[in-house]
C-alpha positions as a Markdown table, in Angstrom:
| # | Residue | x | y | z |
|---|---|---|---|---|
| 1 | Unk | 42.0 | -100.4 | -24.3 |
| 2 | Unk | 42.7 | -97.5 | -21.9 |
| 3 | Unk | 44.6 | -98.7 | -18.9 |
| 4 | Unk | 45.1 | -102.0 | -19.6 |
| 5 | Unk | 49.0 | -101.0 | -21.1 |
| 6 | Unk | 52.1 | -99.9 | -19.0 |
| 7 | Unk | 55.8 | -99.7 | -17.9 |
| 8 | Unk | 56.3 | -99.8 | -14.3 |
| 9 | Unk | 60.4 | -100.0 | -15.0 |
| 10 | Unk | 62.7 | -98.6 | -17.9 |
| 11 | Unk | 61.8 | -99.7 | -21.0 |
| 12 | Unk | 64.6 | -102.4 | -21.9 |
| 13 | Unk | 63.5 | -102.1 | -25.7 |
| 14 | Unk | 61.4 | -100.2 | -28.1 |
| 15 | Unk | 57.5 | -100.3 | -27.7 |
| 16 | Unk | 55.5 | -100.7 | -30.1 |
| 17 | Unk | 53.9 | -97.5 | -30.7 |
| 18 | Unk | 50.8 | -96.5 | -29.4 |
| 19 | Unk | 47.7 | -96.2 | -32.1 |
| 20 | Unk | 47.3 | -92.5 | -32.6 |
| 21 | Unk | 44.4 | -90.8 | -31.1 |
| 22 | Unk | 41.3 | -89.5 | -33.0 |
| 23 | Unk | 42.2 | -86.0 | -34.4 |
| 24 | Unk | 45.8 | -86.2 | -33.5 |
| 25 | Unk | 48.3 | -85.3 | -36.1 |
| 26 | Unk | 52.5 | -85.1 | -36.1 |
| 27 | Unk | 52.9 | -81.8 | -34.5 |
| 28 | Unk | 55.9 | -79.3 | -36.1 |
| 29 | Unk | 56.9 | -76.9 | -33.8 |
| 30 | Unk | 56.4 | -73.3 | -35.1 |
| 31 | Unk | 58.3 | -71.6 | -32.6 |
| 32 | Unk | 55.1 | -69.5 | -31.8 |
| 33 | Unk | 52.1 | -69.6 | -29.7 |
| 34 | Unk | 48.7 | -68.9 | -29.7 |
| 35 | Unk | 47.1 | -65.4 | -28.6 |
| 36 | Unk | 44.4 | -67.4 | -26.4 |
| 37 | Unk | 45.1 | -69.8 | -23.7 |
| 38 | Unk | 45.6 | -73.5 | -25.1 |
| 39 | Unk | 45.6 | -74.7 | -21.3 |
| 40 | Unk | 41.9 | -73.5 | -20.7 |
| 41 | Unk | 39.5 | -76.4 | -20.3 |
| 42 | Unk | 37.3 | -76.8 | -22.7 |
| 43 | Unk | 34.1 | -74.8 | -22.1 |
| 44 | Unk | 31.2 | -77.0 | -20.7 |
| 45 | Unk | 33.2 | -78.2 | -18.3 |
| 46 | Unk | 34.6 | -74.8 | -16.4 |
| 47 | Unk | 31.4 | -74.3 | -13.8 |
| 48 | Unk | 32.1 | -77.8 | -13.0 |
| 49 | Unk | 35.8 | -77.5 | -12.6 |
| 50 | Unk | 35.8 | -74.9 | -10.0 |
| 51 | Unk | 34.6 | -77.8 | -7.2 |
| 52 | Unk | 37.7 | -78.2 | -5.2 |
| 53 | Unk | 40.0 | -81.2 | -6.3 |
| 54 | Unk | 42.6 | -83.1 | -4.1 |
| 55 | Unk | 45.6 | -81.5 | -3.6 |
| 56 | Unk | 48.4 | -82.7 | -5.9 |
| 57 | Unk | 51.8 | -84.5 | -4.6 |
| 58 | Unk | 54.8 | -82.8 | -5.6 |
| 59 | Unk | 56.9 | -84.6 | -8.3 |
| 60 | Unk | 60.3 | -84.0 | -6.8 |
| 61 | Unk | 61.7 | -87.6 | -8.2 |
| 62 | Unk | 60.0 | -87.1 | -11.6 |
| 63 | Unk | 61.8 | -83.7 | -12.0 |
| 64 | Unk | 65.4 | -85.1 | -11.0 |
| 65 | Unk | 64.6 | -87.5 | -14.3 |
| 66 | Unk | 64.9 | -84.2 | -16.2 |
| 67 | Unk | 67.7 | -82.7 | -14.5 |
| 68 | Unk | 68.4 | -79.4 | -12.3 |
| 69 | Unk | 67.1 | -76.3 | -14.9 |
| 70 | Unk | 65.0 | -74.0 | -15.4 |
| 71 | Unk | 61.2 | -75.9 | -15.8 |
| 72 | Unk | 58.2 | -74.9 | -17.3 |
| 73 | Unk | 55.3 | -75.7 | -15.4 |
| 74 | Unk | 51.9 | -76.0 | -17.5 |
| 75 | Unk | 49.2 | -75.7 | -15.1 |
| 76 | Unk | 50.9 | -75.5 | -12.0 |
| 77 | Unk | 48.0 | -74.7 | -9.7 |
| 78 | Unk | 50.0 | -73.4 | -6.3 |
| 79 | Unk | 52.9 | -73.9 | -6.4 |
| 80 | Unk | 53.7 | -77.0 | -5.2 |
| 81 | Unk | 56.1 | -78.6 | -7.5 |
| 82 | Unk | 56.8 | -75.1 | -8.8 |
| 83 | Unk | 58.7 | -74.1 | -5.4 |
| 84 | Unk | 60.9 | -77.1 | -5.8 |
| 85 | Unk | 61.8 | -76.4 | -9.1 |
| 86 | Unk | 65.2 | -74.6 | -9.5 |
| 87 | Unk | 65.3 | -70.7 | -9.7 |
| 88 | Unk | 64.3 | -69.0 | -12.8 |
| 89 | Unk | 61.3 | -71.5 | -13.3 |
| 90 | Unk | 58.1 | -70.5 | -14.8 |
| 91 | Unk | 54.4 | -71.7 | -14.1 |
| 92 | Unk | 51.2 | -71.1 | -16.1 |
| 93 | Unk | 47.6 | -71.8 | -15.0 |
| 94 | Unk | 44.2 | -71.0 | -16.8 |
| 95 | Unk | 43.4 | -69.8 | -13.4 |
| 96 | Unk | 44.2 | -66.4 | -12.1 |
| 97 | Unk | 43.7 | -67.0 | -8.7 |
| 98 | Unk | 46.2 | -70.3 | -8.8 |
| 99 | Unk | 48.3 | -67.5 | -10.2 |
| 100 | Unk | 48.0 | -65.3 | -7.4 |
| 101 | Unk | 48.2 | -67.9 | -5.0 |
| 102 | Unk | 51.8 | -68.4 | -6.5 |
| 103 | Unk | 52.6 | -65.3 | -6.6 |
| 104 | Unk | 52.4 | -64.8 | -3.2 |
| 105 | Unk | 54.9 | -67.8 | -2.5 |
| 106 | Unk | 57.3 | -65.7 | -4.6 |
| 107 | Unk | 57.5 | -67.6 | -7.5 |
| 108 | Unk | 56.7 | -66.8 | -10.9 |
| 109 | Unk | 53.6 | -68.0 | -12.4 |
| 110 | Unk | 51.3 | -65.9 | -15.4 |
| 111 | Unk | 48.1 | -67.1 | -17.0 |
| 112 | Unk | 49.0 | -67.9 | -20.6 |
| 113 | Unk | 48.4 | -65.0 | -22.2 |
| 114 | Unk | 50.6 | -62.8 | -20.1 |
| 115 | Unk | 53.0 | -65.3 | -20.6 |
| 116 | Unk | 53.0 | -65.1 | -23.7 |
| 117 | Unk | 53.5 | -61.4 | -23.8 |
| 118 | Unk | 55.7 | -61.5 | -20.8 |
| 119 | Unk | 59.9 | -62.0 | -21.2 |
| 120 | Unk | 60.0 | -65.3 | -20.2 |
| 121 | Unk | 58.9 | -66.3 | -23.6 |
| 122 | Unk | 61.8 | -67.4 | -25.0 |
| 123 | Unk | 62.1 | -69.8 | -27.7 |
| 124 | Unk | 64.7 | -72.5 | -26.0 |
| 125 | Unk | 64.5 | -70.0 | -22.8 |
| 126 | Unk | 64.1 | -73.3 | -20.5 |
| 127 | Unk | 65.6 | -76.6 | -19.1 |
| 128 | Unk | 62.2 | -78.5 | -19.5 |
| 129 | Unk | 58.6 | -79.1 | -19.5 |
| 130 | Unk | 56.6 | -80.6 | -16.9 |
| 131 | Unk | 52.5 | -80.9 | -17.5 |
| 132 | Unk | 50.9 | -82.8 | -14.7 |
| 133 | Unk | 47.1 | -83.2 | -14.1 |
| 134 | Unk | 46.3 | -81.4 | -17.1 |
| 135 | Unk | 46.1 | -83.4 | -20.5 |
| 136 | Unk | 42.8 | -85.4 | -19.4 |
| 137 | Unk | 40.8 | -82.4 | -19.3 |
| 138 | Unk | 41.5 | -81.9 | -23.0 |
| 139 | Unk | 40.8 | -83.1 | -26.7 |
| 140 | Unk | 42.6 | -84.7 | -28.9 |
| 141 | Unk | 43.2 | -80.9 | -31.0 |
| 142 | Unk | 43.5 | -79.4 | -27.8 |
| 143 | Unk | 46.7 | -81.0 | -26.5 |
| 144 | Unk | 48.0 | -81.3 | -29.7 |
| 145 | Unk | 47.7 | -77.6 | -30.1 |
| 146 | Unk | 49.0 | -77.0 | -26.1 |
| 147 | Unk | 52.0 | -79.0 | -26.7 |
| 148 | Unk | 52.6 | -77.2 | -30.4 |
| 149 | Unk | 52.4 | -73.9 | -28.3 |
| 150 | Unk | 54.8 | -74.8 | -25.5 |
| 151 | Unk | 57.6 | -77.4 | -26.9 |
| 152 | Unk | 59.7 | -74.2 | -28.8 |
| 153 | Unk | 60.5 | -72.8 | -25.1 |
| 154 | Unk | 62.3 | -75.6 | -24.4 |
| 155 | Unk | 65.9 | -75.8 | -25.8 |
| 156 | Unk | 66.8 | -78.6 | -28.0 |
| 157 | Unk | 67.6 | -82.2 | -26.2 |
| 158 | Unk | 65.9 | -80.7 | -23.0 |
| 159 | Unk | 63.5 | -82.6 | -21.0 |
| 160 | Unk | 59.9 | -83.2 | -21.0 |
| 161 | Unk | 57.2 | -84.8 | -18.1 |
| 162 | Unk | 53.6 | -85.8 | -19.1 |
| 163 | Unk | 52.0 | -86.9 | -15.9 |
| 164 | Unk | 47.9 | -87.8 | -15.5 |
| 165 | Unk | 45.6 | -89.4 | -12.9 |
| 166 | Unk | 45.1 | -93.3 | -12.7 |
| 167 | Unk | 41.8 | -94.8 | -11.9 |
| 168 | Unk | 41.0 | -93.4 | -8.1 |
| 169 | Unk | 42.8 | -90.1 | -9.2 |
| 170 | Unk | 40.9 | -89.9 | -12.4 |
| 171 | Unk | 37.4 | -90.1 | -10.4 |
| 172 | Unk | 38.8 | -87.3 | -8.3 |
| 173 | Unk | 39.6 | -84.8 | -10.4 |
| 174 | Unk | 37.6 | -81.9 | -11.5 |
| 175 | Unk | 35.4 | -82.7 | -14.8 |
| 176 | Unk | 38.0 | -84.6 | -16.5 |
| 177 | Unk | 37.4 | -85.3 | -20.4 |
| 178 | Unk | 38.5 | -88.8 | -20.4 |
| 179 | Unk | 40.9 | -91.5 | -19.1 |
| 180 | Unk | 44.4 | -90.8 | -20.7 |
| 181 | Unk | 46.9 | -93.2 | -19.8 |
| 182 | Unk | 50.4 | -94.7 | -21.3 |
| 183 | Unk | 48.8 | -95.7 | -24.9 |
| 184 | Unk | 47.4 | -92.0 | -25.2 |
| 185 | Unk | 50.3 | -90.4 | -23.6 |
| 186 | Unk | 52.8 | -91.7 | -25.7 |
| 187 | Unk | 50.8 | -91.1 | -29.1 |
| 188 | Unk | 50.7 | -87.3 | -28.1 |
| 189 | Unk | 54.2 | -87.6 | -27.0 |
| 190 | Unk | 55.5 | -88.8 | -30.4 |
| 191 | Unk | 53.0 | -86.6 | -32.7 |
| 192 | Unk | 54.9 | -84.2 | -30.8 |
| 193 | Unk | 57.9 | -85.4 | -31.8 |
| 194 | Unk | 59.3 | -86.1 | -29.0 |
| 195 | Unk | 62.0 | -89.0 | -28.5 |
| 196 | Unk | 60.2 | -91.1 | -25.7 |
| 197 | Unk | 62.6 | -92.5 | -22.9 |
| 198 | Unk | 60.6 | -93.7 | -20.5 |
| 199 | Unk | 57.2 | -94.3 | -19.0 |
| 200 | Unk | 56.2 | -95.2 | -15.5 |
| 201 | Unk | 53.7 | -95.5 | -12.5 |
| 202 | Unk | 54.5 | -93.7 | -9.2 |
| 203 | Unk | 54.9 | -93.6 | -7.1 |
| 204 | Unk | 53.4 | -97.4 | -6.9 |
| 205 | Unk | 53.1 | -99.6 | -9.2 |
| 206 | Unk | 50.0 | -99.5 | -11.6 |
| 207 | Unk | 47.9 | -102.2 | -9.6 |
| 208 | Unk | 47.5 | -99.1 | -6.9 |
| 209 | Unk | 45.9 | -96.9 | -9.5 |
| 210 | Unk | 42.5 | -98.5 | -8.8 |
| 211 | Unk | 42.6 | -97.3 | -5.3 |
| 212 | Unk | 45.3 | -94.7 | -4.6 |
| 213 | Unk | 44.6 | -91.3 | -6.2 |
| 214 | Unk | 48.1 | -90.4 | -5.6 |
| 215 | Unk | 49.3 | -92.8 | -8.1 |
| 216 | Unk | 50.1 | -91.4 | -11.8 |
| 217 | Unk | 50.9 | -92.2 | -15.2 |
| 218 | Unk | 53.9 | -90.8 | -16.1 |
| 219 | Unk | 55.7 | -90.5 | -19.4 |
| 220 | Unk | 59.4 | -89.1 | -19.9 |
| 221 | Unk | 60.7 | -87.7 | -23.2 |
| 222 | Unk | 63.1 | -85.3 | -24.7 |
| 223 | Unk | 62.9 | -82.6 | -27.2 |
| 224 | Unk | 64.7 | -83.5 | -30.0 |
| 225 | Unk | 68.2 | -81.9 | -30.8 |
């Protein structure tokens, strides 16, 4: 059942692996993207999602897990854990005005499609992936596909973050599809193919969840080499 599963500490053995969701399938990296915006939400649910949501912490701690490089950000709204990435990190938002709002911090942020068609496109071109706040406003196919679209930039045995709401934050966020927490983040993780090392609540343990919207889900893994 969603959010009744969790690691608070590192895992000290292998986990059983999570069932995989509906419509998930292993994920092989093509090394290419798609012309339109996998990180879009899905349609009925745009009009609702322009109803400001709370401002998002900054995951300083959860970046040091994947080291000092270059990051891309999927979906990285502001800025906010985009300025404390290290230079030569990218952000991309479904929202243009997010990526104006960015802009203007001086860092460097692109709606998908002109990422895609912009330099930084670089198959292994970055230290890691962080995608926070994002995968519960998608389907199955949908993160499947965003994942498939974004994993090549990352070079081989770098990083990766999945991070999504718990109970309080999930009831705050903008129109979000449904509750996805450590059972659903780790199928995606591994359809992926990605090697997971760790998952984790922050920054309090998952009792909070229910009442702190702060508190997160988060799941660590690493491309594979």
């Amino acid at each position: 059942m969603p959010g009744r599963t969790d690691s608070s500490a590192p895992a000290s053995r292998p986990e059983a692996p999570a069932p995989r969701p509906r419509g998930v399938r292993s994920a092989r990296s093509t090394g290419t993207a798609p012309h339109a915006s996998t990180a879009l939400l899905p349609d009925g649910e745009r009009a609702d999602a322009e109803r400001p949501a709370p401002a998002r912490p900054r995951y300083r701690r959860q970046l040091r897990r994947i080291g000092p490089g270059r990051v891309l950000e999927i979906g990285c709204g502001d800025g906010g854990t985009l300025a404390d990435c290290a230079p030569g990190s990218v952000g991309i938002d479904h929202d243009p005005r997010s990526v104006q709002r960015c802009r203007d911090r001086g860092l460097s942020a692109y709606t998908a499609d002109a990422f895609l068609a912009g330099p930084h496109a670089r198959p292994g071109g970055f230290d890691a992936l962080l995608c926070a706040h994002v995968l519960e406003h998608l389907d199955d196919e949908q993160v499947e596909g965003l994942l498939r679209a974004y994993l090549p930039y990352v070079r081989p045995g770098g990083g990766v973050v999945l991070i999504t709401p718990q109970e309080a934050g999930h009831r705050a966020e903008a129109a979000p599809l449904r509750f996805t927490d450590f059972p659903l983040l780790r199928a995606f993780a591994e359809s992926a193919g990605l090697a997971v090392r760790r998952t984790y609540s922050a920054p309090l343990p998952r009792a909070a969840g229910k009442l702190l919207r702060r508190n997160v889900f988060v799941l660590v893994a690493q491309v594979p080499r």
